[in-house]
Structure formats: C-alpha cells, structure tokens
N, C-alpha and C positions, 0 to 999 in steps of 0.2 A: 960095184959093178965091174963086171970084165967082159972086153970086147973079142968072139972068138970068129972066124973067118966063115963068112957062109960054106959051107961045102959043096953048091952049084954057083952060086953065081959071087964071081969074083969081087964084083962092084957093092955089094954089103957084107955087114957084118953082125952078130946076132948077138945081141948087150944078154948076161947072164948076170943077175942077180950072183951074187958071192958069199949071204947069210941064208940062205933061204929059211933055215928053221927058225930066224928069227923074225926075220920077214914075215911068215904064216903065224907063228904065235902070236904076234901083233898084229895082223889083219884078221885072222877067222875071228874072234869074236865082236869085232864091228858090224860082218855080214852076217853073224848067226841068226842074229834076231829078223834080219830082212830074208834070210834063208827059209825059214820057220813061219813068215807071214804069205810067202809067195807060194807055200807047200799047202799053206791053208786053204787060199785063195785057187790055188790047180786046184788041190782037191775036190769042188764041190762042182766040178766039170769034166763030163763024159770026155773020151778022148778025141771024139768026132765033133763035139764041141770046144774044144781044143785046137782044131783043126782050123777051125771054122774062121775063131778068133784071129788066129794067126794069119790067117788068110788075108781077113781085112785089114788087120795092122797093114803087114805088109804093104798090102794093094794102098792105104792111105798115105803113108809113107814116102811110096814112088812118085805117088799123084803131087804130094808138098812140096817132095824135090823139083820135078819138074815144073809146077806152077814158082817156086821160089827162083830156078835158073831163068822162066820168063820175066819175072819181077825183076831181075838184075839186071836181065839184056836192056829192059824197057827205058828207054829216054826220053826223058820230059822234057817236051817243047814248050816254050816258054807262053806263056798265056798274054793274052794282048788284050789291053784296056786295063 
C-alpha cells in the first residue's frame, strides 16, 4: 500500500494499493460466482421492479438505523421488586 496526499483536503490521505494486477487476479474469481448469481437473480426483474425493490430496501434500512440509534439511546431503569 502507498499513502498519497488527498488533492483537496489536506487532512487525509488516499491508501493506493501497490500490486493491483495482483490484487484482482486473486480477488475476481472469488466474486465471479456471486457476480453470476446476482445477474441471474436481476434478471428475472423488470426494471421498474427493480426500482421498487430498492426502494424498500432502502426505506427498511433507514427505519433499522433509526429504531437501532433509539435502542442505544434507551436506558433501563432498574425494575423494582
């Protein structure tokens, strides 16, 4: 890895990988097969169904967060008896 200087902001820095053709030849075919299932899986959905999906992901996603940041706020007071 090599660290090279953001070009706006001073305060980081952007880690580059240093092998990369080895890096991907060792990773792509890990993801191929999950590449190949997930192509399968879109395919047998119109785009507007697609849309759709994504929609609710999303929309469930935000709702987890936010019921999980209340779950963390929440302080149990101690139960008596």
């Amino acid at each position: 890895m090599r660290r090279d200087p953001h070009p706006t902001d001073r305060r980081s820095v952007i880690i580059q990988p240093l092998h990369i053709t080895k890096l991907q030849q060792r990773v792509r075919p890990i993801f191929k097969s999950l590449q190949q299932s997930m192509a399968g899986i879109t395919s047998r959905y119109t785009a507007g169904e697609l849309e759709l999906i994504s929609t609710f992901l999303r929309e469930t996603t935000e709702a987890l967060h936010r019921e999980t940041v209340k779950l963390r706020q929440f302080k149990r007071t101690p139960r008596k008896g």
